[in-house]
C-alpha angles and dihedrals in degrees: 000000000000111000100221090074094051115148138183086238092071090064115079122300097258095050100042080055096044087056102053094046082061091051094249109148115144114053113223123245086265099055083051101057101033104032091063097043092051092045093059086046106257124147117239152182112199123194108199128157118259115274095033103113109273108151089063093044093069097023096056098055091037099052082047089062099053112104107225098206094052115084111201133073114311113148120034126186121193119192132188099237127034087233090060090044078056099048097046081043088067099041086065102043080059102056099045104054097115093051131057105233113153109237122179125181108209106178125165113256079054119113093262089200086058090052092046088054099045088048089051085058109048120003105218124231087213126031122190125185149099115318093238094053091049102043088054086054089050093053084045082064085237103123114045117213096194093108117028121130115179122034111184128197117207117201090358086180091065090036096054086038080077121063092212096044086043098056104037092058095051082053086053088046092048101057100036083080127241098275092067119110108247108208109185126180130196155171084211140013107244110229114270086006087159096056099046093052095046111099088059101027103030090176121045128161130210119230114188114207122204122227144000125226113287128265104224124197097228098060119097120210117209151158145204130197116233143169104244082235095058098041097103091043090051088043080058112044074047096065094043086051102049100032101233122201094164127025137133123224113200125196126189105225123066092223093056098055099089095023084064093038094059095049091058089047086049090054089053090266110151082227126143120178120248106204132165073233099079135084110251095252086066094054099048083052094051089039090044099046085045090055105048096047097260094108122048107179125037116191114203147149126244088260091047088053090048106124083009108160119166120143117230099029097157100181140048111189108192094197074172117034104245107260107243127006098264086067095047083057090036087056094039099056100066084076134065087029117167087021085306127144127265143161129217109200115178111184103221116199113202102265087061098045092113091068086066090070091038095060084035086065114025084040096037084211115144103234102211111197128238144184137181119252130164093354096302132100107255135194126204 
């Protein structure tokens, strides 16, 4: 099969139709290289920029490889923050709605005795979680590694960047046995990768992706400092000030998606919610009404936006801080589309204040600060 004529319909049934429901056609250079190789079981560390597609790139193969008939442990993704394990948590429970695969996220700051219930009450086919939490299940003897087949690393520079993560995925590795699949993502290629994977992963092949999203000159990158509490109300008071016909406000949990939506209706806002939640009648009628003007405001989550693609969007509003930088490009980029303006506003409360020097530097974006006054958009 030549790779350049990859395509999702080669991946099982379910997925191939998950995917189009999302609006998710063409598969990234990414998907391309790495999709076909892992599918054919080899082991693999991509490099590929942030915003390309990368979750996908190492889901998709790995869901394709769960046998649904089998009950016990078979897939397991280990991811450097708890808010990414969340978000890779999500990706999945939205591409397998159709089909009944067990998933569990297990990541540390969670209550462990919950986890250890719940695990006592279903085993899941695919676990997702940080590499610390898991690897305490495993030595419970909770979680059972005999016959995983797949283990996936999300962002492994920034894994193997901290000494505990590092180790206890290698641990996981270790004992999920040599002839496991090693499916490995990141924005670099640690020096002697190879080498330091080796004694659980003894073949690993390199896979290069072309490009990031773009930076585009007419897109304006700004913040504004807000009490959580006052986040909806400010939104708000935004889209009064800026006049916005066409914006898109992104949170970053499912269950606060309608919940937001229907405080802005309330307040006289034309917004509907766009969730993975939702059938798929539900979101045509939220992406039509958007496009044609009805609709003013959509409320959705990273996974909702997913496949996204509506011309003349002028405003982000980020009410939660995307979670890692790919998602602050993956957001982003639904605006100052075709050389247009746009404007990209996260709303930072003090305890997340550090993000804001994190997308400064893996984006390399100037965040301007704002702030409403007098009814106008102000910077300082």
């Amino acid at each position: 099969m030549s790779h350049d004529t990859f395509s999702f319909q080669t991946l099982p049934q379910f997925l191939a139709e998950a995917l189009k429901n999302q609006g998710v056609t063409e598969p990234t250079d990414i998907q391309n290289k790495m999709i076909p190789e892992a599918l054919e079981g080899q082991s693999l560390i991509a490099r590929s920029q942030t915003g390309t597609g990368k979750t996908l790139a190492f889901l998709l193969p790995a869901l394709a490889k769960i046998d649904l008939q089998t009950k016990g442990l078979q897939v397991v993704v280990l991811a450097p923050t708890q808010e990414l394990a969340m978000q890779v948590y999500e990706v999945a429970q939205s591409l397998t709605k159709a089909e009944p695969i067990e998933i569990g996220s297990f990541i540390g700051g969670a209550n462990i005795h919950r986890q250890v219930e719940k695990l006592k009450k279903k085993k899941p086919q695919l676990a997702i979680g940080t590499p610390g939490r898991l690897l305490e299940l495993i030595e419970m003897k909770k979680l059972k590694l005999h016959e995983v087949k797949v283990v996936a690393v999300d962002e492994a520079d920034r894994m193997m960047a901290e000494k505990p993560s590092w180790e206890a995925t290698m641990q996981i590795a270790k004992r999920a046995g040599r002839d496991t699949q090693f499916l490995f993502v990141s924005a670099t290629i640690p020096k002697d990768f190879s080498e330091q994977v080796a004694d659980a992963a003894p073949f690993v092949v390199q896979i290069e992706a072309e490009g990031g999203l773009l930076h585009t000159e007419q897109v304006n990158h700004l913040f504004i400092r807000v009490d959580t509490r006052d986040k909806i109300d400010t939104a708000r008071k935004l889209i009064h000030a800026e006049k916005i016909e066409k914006g898109i406000v992104f949170v970053n949990q499912l269950d606060k998606v309608a919940e937001t939506a229907e405080k802005f209706s309330y307040k006289g806002i034309q917004t509907l919610a766009l969730s993975s939640d939702q059938g798929k009648q539900a979101r045509e009628h939220a992406l039509q009404s958007f496009r044609k003007g009805d609709t003013h405001i959509l409320v959705a989550t990273d996974v909702a936006a997913r496949g996204l693609d509506v011309e003349d969007v002028t405003h982000i509003i980020q009410l939660d801080p995307p979670a890692s930088p790919d998602s602050y490009l993956h957001r982003a980029g639904r605006t100052g589309r075709m050389g247009k303006k746009g404007k990209v506003i996260t709303f930072i409360d003090r305890k997340e204040e550090y993000k804001l020097e994190k997308y400064k530097r893996e984006l390399r974006i100037e965040l301007e600060e704002s702030f409403l006054a007098k009814g106008q958009l102000q910077t300082k």
